[in-house]
C-alpha positions as YAML, in Angstrom:
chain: A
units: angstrom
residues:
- id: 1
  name: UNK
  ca: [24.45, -90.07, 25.15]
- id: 2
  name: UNK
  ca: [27.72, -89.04, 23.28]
- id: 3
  name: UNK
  ca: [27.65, -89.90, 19.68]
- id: 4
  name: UNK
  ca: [30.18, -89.91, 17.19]
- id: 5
  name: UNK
  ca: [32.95, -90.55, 19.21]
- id: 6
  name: UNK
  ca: [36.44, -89.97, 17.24]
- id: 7
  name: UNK
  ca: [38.81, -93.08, 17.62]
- id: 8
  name: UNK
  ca: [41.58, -90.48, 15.74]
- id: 9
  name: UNK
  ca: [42.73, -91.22, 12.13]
- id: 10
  name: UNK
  ca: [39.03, -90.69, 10.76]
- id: 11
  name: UNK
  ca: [37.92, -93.40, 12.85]
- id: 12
  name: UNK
  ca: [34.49, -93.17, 14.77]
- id: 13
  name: UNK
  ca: [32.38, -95.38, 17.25]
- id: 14
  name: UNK
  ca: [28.91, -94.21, 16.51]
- id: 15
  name: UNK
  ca: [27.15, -94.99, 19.95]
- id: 16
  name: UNK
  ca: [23.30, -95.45, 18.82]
- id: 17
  name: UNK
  ca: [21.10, -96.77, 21.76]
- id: 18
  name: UNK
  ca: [19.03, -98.78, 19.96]
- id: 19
  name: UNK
  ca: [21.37, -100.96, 17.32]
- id: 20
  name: UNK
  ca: [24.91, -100.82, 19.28]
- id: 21
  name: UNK
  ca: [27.07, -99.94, 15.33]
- id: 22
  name: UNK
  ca: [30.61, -99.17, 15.27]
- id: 23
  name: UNK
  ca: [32.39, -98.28, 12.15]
- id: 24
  name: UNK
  ca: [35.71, -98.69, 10.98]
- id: 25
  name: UNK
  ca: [38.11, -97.76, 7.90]
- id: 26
  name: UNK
  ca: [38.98, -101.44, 7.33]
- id: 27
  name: UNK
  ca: [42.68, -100.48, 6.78]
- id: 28
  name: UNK
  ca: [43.54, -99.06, 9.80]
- id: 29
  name: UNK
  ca: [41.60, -101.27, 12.15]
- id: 30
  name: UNK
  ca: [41.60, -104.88, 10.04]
- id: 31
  name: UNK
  ca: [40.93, -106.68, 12.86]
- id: 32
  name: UNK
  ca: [38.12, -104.66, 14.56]
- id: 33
  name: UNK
  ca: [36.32, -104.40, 10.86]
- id: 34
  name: UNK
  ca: [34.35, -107.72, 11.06]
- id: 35
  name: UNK
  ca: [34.15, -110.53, 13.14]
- id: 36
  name: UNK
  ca: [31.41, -112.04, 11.66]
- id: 37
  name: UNK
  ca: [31.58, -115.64, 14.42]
- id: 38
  name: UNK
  ca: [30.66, -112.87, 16.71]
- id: 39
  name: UNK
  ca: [28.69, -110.34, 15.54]
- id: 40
  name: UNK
  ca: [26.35, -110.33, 12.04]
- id: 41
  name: UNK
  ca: [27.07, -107.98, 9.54]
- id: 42
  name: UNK
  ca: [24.74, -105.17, 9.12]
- id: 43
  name: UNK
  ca: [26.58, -103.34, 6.19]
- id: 44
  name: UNK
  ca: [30.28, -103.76, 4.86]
- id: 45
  name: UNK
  ca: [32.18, -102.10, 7.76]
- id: 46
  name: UNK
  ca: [29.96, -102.19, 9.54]
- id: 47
  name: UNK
  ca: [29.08, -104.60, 12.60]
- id: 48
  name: UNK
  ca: [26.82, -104.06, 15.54]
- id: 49
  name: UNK
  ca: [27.59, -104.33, 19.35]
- id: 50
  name: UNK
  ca: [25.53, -106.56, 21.66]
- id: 51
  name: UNK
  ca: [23.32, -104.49, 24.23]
- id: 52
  name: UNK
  ca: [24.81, -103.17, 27.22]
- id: 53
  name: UNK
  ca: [24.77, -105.13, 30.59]
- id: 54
  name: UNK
  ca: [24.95, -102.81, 33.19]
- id: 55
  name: UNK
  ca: [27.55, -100.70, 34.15]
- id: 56
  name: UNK
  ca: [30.05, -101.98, 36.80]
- id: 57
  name: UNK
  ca: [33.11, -100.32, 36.85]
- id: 58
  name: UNK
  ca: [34.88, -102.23, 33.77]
- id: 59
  name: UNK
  ca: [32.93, -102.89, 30.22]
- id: 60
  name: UNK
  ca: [33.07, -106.00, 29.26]
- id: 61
  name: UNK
  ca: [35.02, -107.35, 25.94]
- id: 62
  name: UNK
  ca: [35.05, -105.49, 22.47]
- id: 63
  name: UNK
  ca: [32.55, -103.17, 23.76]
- id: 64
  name: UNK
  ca: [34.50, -102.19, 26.47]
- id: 65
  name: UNK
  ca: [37.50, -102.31, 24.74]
- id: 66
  name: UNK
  ca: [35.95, -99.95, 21.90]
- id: 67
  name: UNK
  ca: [34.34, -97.45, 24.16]
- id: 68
  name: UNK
  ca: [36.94, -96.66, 26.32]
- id: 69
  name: UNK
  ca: [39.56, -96.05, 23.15]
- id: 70
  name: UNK
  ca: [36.97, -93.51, 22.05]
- id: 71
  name: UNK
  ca: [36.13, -92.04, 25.11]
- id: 72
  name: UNK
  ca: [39.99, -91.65, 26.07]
- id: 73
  name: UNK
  ca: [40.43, -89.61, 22.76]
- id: 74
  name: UNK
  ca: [38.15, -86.78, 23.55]
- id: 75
  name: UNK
  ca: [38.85, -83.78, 24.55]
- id: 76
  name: UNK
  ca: [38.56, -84.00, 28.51]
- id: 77
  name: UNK
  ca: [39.03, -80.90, 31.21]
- id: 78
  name: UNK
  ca: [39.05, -81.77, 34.77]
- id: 79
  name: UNK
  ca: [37.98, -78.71, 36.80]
- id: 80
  name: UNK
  ca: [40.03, -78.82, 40.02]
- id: 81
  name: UNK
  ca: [38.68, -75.53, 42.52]
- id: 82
  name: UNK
  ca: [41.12, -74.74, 45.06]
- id: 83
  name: UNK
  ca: [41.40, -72.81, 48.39]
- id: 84
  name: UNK
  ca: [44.37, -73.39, 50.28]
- id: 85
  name: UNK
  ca: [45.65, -76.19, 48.48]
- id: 86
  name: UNK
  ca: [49.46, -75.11, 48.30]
- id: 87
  name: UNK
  ca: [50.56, -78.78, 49.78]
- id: 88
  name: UNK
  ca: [48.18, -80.68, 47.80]
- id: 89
  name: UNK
  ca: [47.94, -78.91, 44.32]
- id: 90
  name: UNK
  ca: [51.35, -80.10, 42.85]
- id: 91
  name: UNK
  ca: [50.99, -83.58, 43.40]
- id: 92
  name: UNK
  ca: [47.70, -83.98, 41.87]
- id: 93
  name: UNK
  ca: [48.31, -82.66, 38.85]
- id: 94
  name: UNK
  ca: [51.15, -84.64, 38.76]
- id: 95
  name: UNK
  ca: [48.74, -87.53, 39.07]
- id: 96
  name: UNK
  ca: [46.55, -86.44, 36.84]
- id: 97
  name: UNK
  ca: [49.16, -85.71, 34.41]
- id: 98
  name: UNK
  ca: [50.32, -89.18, 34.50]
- id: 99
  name: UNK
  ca: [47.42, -91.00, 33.26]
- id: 100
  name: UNK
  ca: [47.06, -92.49, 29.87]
- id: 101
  name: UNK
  ca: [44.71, -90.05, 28.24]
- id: 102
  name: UNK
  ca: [45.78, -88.23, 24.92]
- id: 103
  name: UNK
  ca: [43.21, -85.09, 25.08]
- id: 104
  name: UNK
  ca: [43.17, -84.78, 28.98]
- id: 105
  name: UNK
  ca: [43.95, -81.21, 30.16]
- id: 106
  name: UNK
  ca: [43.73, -79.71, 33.93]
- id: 107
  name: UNK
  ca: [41.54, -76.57, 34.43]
- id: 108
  name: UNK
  ca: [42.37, -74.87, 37.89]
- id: 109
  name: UNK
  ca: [40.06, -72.78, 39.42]
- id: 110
  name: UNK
  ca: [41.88, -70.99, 42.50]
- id: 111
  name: UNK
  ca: [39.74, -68.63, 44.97]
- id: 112
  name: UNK
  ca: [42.13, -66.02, 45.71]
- id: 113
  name: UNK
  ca: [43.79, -68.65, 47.91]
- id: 114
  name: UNK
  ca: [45.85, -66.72, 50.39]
- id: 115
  name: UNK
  ca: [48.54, -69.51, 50.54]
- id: 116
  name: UNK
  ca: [50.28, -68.76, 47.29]
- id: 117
  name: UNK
  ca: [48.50, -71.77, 45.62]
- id: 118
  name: UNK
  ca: [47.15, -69.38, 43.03]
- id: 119
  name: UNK
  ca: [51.03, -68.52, 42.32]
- id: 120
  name: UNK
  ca: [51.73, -72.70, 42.11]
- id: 121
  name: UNK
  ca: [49.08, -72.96, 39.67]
- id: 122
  name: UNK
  ca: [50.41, -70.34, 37.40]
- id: 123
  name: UNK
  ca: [53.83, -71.95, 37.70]
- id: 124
  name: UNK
  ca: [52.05, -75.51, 36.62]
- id: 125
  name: UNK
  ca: [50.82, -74.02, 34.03]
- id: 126
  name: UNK
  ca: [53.68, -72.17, 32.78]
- id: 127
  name: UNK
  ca: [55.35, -75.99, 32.52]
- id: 128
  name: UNK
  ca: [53.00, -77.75, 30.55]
- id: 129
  name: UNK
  ca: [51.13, -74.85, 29.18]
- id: 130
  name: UNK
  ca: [48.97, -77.04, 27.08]
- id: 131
  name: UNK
  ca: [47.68, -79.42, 29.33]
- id: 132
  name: UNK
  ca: [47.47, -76.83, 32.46]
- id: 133
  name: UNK
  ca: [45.18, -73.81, 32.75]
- id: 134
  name: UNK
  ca: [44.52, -71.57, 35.51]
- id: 135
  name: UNK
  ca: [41.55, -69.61, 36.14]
- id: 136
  name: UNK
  ca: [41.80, -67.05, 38.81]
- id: 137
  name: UNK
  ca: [38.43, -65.76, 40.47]
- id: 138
  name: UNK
  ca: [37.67, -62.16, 41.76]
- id: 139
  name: UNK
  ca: [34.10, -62.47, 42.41]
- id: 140
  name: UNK
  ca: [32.36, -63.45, 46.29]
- id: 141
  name: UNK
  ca: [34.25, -66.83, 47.18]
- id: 142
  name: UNK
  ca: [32.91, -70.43, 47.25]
- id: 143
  name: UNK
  ca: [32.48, -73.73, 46.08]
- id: 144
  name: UNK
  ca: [29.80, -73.85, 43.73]
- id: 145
  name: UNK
  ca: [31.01, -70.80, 42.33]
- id: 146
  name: UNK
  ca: [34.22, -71.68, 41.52]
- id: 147
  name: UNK
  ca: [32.56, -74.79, 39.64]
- id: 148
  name: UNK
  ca: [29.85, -72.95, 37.80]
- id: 149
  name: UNK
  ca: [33.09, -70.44, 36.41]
- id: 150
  name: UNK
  ca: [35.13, -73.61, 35.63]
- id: 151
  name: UNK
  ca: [32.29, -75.64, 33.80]
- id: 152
  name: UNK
  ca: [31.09, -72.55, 32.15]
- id: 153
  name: UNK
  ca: [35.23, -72.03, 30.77]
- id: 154
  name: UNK
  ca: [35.65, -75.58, 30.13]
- id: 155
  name: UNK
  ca: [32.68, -75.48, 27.58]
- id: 156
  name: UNK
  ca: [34.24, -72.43, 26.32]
- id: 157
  name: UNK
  ca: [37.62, -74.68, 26.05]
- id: 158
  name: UNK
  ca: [35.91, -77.15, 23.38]
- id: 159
  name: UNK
  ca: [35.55, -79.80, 26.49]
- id: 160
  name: UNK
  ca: [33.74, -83.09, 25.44]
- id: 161
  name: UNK
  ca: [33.83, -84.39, 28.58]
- id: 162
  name: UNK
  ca: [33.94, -82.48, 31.93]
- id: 163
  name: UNK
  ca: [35.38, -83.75, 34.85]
- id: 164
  name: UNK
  ca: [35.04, -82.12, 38.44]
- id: 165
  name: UNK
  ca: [36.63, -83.08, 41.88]
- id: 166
  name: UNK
  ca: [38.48, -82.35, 44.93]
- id: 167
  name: UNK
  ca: [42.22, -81.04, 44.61]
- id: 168
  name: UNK
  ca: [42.90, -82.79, 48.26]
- id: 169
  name: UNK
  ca: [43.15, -86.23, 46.83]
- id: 170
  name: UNK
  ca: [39.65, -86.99, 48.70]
- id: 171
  name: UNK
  ca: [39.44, -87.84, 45.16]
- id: 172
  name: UNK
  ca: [41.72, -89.98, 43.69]
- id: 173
  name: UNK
  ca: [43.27, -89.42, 39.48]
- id: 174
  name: UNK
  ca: [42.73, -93.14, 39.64]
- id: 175
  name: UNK
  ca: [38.91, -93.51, 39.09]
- id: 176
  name: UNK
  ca: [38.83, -91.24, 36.06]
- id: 177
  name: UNK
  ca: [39.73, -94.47, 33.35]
- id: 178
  name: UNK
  ca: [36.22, -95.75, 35.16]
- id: 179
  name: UNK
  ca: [34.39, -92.59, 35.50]
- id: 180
  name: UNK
  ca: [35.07, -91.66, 32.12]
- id: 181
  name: UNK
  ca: [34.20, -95.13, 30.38]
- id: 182
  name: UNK
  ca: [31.02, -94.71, 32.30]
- id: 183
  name: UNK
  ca: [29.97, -92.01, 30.02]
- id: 184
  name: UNK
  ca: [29.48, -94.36, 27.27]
- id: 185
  name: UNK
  ca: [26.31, -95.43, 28.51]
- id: 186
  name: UNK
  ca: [25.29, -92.33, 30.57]
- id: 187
  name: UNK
  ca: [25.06, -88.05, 30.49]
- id: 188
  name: UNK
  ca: [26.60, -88.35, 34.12]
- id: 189
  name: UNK
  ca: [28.90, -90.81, 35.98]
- id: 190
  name: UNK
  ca: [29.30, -90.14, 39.84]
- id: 191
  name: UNK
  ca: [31.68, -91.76, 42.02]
- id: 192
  name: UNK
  ca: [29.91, -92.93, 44.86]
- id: 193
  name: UNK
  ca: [30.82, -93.50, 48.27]
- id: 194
  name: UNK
  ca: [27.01, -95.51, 49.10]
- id: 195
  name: UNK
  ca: [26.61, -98.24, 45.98]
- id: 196
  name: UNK
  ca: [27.90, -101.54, 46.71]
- id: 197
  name: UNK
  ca: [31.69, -101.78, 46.55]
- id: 198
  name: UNK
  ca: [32.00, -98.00, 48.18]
- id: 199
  name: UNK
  ca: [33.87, -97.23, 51.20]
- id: 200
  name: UNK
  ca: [34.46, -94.33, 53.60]
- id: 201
  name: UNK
  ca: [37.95, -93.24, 54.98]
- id: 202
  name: UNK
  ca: [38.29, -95.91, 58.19]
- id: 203
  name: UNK
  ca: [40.00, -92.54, 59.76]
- id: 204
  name: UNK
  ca: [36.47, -91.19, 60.13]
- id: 205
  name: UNK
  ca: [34.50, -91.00, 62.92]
- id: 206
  name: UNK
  ca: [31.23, -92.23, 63.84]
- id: 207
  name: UNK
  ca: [29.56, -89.52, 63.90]
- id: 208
  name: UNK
  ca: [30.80, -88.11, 60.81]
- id: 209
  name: UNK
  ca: [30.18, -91.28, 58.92]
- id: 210
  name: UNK
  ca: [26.64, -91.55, 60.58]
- id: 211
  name: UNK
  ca: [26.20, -87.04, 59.20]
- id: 212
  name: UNK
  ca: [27.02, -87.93, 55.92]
- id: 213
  name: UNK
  ca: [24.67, -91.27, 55.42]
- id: 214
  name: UNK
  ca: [21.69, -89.61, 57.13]
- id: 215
  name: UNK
  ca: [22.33, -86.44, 54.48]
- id: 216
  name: UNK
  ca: [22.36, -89.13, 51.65]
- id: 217
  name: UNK
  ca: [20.00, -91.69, 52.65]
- id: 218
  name: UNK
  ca: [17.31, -90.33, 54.56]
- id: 219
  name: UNK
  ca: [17.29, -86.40, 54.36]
- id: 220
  name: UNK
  ca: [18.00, -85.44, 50.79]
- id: 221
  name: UNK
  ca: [16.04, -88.57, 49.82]
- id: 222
  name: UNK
  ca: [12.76, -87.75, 51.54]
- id: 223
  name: UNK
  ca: [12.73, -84.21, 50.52]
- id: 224
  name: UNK
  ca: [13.98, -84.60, 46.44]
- id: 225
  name: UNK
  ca: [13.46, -87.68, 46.30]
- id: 226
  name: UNK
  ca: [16.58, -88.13, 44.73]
- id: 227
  name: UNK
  ca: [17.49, -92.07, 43.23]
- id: 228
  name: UNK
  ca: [20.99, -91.25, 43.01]
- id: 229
  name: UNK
  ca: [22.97, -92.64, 46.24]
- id: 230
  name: UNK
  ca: [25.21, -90.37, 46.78]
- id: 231
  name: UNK
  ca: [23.87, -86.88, 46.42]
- id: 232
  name: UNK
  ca: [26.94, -85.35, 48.00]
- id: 233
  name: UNK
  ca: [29.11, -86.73, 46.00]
- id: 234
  name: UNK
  ca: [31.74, -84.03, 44.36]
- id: 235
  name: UNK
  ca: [33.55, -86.50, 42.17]
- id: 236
  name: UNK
  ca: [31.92, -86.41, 38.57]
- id: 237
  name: UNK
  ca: [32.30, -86.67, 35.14]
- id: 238
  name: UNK
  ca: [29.81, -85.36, 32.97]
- id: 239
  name: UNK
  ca: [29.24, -85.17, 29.01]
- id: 240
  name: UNK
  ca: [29.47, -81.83, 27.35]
- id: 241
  name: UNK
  ca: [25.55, -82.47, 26.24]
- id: 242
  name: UNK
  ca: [25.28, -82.38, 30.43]
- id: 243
  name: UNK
  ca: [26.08, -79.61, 31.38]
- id: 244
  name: UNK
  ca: [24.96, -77.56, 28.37]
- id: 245
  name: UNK
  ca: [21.43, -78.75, 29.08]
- id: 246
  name: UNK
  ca: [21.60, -77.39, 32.51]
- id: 247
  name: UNK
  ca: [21.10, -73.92, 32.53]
- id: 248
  name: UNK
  ca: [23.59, -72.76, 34.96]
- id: 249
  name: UNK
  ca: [22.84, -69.51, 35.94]
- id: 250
  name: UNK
  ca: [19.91, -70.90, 37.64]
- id: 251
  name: UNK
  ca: [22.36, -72.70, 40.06]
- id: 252
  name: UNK
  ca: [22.19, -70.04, 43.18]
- id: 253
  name: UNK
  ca: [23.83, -73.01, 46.32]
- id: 254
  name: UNK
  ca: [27.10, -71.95, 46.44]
- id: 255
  name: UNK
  ca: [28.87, -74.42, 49.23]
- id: 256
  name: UNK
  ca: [28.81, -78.46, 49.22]
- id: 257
  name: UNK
  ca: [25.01, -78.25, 48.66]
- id: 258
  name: UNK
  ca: [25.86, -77.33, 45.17]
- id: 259
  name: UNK
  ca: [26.13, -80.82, 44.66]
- id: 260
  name: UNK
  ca: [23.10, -81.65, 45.57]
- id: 261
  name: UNK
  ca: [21.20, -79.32, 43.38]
- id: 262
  name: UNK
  ca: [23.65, -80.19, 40.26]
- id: 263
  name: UNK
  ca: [22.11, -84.03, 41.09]
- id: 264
  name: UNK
  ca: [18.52, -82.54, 41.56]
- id: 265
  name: UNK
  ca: [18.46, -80.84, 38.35]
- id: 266
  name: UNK
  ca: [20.20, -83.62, 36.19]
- id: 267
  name: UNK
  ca: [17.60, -85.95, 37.89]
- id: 268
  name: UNK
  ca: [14.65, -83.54, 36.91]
- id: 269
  name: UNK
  ca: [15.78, -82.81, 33.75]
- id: 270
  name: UNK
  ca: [15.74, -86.43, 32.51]
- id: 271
  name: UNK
  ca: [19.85, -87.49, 32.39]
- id: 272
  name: UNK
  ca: [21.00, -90.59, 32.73]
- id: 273
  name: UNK
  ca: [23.25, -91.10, 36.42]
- id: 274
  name: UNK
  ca: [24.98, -93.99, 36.72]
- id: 275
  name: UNK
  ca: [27.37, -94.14, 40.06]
- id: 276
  name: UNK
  ca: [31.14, -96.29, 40.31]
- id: 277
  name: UNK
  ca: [31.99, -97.10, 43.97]
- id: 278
  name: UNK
  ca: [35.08, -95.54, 45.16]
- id: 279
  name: UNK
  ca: [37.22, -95.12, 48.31]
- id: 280
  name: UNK
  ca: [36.29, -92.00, 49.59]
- id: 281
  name: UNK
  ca: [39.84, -90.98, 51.07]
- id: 282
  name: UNK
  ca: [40.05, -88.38, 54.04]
- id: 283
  name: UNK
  ca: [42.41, -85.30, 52.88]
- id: 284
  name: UNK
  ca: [45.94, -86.02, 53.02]
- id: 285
  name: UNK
  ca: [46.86, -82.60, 54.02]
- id: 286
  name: UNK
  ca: [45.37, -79.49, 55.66]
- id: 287
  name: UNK
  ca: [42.17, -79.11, 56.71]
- id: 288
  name: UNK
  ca: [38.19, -79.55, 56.08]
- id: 289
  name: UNK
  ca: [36.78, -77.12, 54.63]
- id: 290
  name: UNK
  ca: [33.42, -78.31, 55.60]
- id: 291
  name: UNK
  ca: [32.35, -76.19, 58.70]
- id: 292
  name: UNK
  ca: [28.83, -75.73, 61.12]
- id: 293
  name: UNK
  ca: [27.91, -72.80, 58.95]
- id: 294
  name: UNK
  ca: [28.01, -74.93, 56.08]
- id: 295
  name: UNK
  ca: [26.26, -77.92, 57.37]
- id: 296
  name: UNK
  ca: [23.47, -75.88, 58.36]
- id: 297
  name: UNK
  ca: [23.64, -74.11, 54.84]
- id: 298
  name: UNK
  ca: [23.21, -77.68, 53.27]
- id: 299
  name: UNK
  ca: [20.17, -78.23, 55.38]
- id: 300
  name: UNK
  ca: [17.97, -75.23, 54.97]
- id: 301
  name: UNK
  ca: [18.79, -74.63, 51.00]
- id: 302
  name: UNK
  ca: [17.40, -78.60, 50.39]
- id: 303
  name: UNK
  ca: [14.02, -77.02, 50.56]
- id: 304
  name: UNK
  ca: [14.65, -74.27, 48.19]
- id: 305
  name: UNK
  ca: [16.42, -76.28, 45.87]
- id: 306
  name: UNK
  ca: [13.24, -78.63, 45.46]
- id: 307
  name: UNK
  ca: [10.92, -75.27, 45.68]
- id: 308
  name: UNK
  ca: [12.96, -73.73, 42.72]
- id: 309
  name: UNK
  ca: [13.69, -76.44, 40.40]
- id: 310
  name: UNK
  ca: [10.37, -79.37, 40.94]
- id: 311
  name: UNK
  ca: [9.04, -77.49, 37.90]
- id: 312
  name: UNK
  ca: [12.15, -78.78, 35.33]
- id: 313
  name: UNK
  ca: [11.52, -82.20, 33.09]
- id: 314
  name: UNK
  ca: [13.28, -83.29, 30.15]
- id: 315
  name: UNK
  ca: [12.11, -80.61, 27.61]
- id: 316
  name: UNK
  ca: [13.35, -77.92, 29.69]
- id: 317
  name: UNK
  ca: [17.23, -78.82, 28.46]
- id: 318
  name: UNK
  ca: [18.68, -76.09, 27.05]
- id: 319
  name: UNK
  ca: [19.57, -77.22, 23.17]
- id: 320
  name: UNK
  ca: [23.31, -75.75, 21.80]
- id: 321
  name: UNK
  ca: [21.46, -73.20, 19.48]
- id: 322
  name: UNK
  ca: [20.20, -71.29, 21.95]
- id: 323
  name: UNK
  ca: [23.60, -71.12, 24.16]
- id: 324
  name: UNK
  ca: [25.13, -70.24, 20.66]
- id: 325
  name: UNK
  ca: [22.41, -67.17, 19.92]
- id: 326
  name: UNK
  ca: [23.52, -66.24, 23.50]
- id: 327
  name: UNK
  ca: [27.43, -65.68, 22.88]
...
């Protein structure tokens, strides 16, 4: 859970899970100090928050109101890996760019794309060159690579909240107000294609549609044992407490199986997942990345991912001191 969050001006919503307080400077917020026809005053300044129903897609009220002021303050990277995403790359940071978030900044991780979109990032950044930041790989190429380098330089950034997901608008900027406000109430919010209220690109085909369910439903499922849905899922925001739990050089899958182990290990490691249907779009341009090789790469490495992390549980986390003795 993320607690205190900073509202800005000195201002903090203290998120405790078991009395719900908020506190205010009475001047600056007079009338968010007390309302006491709706909620009984604890201390002065002090008022408490009714329990959270659950999450589904939009808080509810003050709460909701409250949390998602906080959580729009912090300090937020989205990690956005590229290949090949020349066509694609401008517009969503433009997107991204657009929405209403104060600390939001745009982390691009670009695999020695051969299409000059490692030159279009630079030339992002160079315009808003404190809200864009490029991070250009040399090591082996792949997925979960390039996401391992970007979470492990958005921690380094100061990064509250991490954000990760497609640059090929498979993903679109316009879930991040829910994934985001999500967070209040969980270490990880996922946005899932297979909770109610989740749809697939009608451009699909049946046999793709019937791949990807199987994968999410059945096989992943019946070997982790995984609750979460959507196990495949690339599109997720995490809290900073996350994905410094997670020890990260243990993470070895390197293509779209990476998600799957990320989802294993936050499972076995104790975190709260909580998943907001989206429209899972189709890219808009180019093409899939996903290939036979890496199908099959997704179907052998399930095994070892359960072989080499069924050991983990909650007290395996990683705590901040010892990342810091590490540095």
């Amino acid at each position: 859970m993320i607690r205190p969050l900073p509202l800005g001006g000195g201002a903090k919503l203290y998120y405790i899970p078991a009395s719900r307080f908020v506190k205010f400077p009475a001047a600056k917020w007079p009338l968010l100090s007390w309302q006491p026809h709706r909620f009984p005053l604890r201390r002065p300044g002090i008022f408490a928050l009714p329990p959270p129903a659950r999450y589904n897609a939009s808080l509810p009220g003050v709460r909701g109101f409250l949390c998602t002021l906080a959580l729009f303050h912090m300090n937020t990277v989205v990690v956005l890996p590229t290949y090949n995403e020349a066509d694609n790359l401008a517009a969503i940071v433009g997107e991204l760019l657009a929405l209403d978030f104060t600390e939001l900044r745009i982390l691009i991780v670009d695999d020695r794309s051969p299409d000059g979109t490692g030159e279009l990032a630079d030339a992002l950044a160079s315009r808003n060159p404190e809200r864009v930041f490029v991070l250009h790989r040399q090591g082996p190429r792949g997925l979960g690579r390039s996401y391992l380098d970007g979470f492990r330089q958005a921690l380094a950034m100061g990064a509250e909240i991490i954000v990760q997901m497609d640059a090929d608008f498979s993903h679109s900027p316009s879930y991040l107000p829910a994934l985001i406000s999500a967070l209040a109430d969980a270490d990880v919010a996922v946005g899932s294609r297979y909770v109610r209220g989740g749809t697939l690109d009608e451009h699909w085909s049946w046999w793709r549609r019937l791949l990807s369910w199987w994968a999410n439903a059945i096989y992943t499922r019946m070997i982790l044992g995984l609750r979460v849905h959507d196990g495949t899922a690339g599109f997720k925001a995490w809290s900073r407490g996350a994905l410094e739990g997670i020890d990260l050089d243990a993470i070895s899958s390197n293509g779209y199986v990476f998600q799957v182990e990320m989802a294993y290990v936050s499972e076995r490691l104790g975190y709260r997942i909580v998943e907001i249907p989206i429209h899972f779009e189709d890219r808009r341009i180019g093409r899939s990345k996903m290939s036979v090789p890496v199908k099959l790469e997704a179907a052998y490495r399930t095994f070892e991912i359960r072989l080499r992390h069924r050991h983990l549980r909650p007290h395996h986390r990683r705590h901040p001191s010892i990342l810091h003795s590490e540095v």
